[in-house]
N, C-alpha and C positions, 0 to 999 in steps of 0.2 A: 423614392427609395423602393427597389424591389424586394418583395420578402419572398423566401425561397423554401418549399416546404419542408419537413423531417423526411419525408416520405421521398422525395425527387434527390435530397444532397445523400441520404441510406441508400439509393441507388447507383446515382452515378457518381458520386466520391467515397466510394468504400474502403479504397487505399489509404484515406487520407485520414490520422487519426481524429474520431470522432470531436474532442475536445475545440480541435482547431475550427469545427465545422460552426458549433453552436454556439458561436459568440466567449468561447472562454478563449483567455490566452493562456496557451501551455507556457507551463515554466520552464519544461525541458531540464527537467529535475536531474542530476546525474548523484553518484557515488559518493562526490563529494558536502553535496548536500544534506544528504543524511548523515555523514560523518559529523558535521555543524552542528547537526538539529541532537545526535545523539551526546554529541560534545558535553551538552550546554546540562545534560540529565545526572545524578548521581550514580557513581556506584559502576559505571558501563565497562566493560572492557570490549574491546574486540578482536575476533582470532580469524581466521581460515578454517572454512570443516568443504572437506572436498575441493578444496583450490575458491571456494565462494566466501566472500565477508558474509559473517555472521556477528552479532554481536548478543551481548549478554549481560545480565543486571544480577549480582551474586551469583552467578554461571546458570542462570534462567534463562534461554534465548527470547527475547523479543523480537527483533526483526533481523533479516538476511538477504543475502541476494540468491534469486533461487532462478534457473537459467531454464529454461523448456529444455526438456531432454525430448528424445524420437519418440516416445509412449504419448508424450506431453501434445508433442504437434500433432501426431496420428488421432488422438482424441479430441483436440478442439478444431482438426482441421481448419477449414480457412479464415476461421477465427483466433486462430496461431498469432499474438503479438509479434513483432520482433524487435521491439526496444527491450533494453533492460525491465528486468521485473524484481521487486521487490517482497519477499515473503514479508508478513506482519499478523503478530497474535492479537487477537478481537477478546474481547471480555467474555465472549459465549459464543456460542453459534447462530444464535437470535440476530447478535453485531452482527455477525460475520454476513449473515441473510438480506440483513436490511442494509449494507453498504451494495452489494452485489445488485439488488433489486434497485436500488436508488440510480448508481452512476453505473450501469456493467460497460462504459466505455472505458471504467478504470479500474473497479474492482470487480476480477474473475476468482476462478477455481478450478481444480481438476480433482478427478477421482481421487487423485491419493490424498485428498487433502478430506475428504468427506470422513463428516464425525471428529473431525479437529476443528478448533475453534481458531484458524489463521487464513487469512485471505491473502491471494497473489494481486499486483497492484505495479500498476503498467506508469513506470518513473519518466515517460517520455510525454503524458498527457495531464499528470497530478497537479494542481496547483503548490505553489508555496505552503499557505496557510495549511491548507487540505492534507500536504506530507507531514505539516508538521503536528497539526491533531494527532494524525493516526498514528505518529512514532510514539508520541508522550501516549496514547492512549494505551500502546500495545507496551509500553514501558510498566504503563502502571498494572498492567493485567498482572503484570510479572515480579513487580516489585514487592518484596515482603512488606505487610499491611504497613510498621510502622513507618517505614521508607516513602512509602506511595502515599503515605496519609501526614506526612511532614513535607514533602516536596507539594502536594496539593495545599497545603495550608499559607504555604510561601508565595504558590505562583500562580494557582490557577482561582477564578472568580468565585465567589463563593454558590453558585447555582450550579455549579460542576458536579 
């Protein structure tokens, strides 16, 4: 079996989302997945704010779909996604840093987002599991303590 370095597949398949390259298989997350994962949470409604799904926990946005406008492309240049991207709020900026430094073949950011604690997050490369951490996560950034501290008591492990 040939192994193929980081360094040779960054070079000559940079079209190709990075996900696919390093042994993950993309889920190929779409719209309606999220709608599942937010489903299954308390409290969520979801509306439209500028023609984009946005959703919200007692009208607290937690995640949304947030589309690269022209500023958007022009500043990440040819690092510009073009699958669907997903806005999602992090517990802090600390989160927000340490997902972007971990995977940036999934979680980016752009100027307008500096000093807010939400990371943009590329639905075409995210695992399953992976979408569905960071929803319930950015759910609970959002959810009034005793909300988020009664759905965590119900469902998530107790080293959460």
């Amino acid at each position: 079996m040939m192994l193929i370095s980081d360094a040779f597949v960054r070079n000559r398949c940079a079209s190709l989302p990075w996900a696919l390259l390093v042994g993950r298989v993309a889920a190929m997350a779409d719209w309606e997945d999220v709608r599942g994962i937010v489903a299954e949470l308390p409290e969520v409604t979801e509306s439209t704010t500028r023609g984009n799904l946005f959703w919200r926990v007692r009208g607290k946005g937690f995640v949304w779909e947030r589309p690269l406008r022209a500023k958007d492309r022009a500043e990440l240049g040819a690092d510009a996604p073009e699958g669907p991207i997903l806005g999602a709020r992090t517990e802090s900026l600390h989160v927000k840093d340490a997902l972007i430094a971990s995977e940036p073949e999934i979680y980016f950011t752009i100027t307008h987002f500096d000093g807010y604690s939400a990371v943009l997050v590329r639905l075409d490369v995210i695992g399953a599991d992976e979408l569905r951490e960071l929803i319930v996560e950015a759910w609970l950034a959002k959810a009034p303590p005793r909300l988020a501290r009664e759905y965590a008591d119900a469902h998530l492990p107790d080293d959460h």
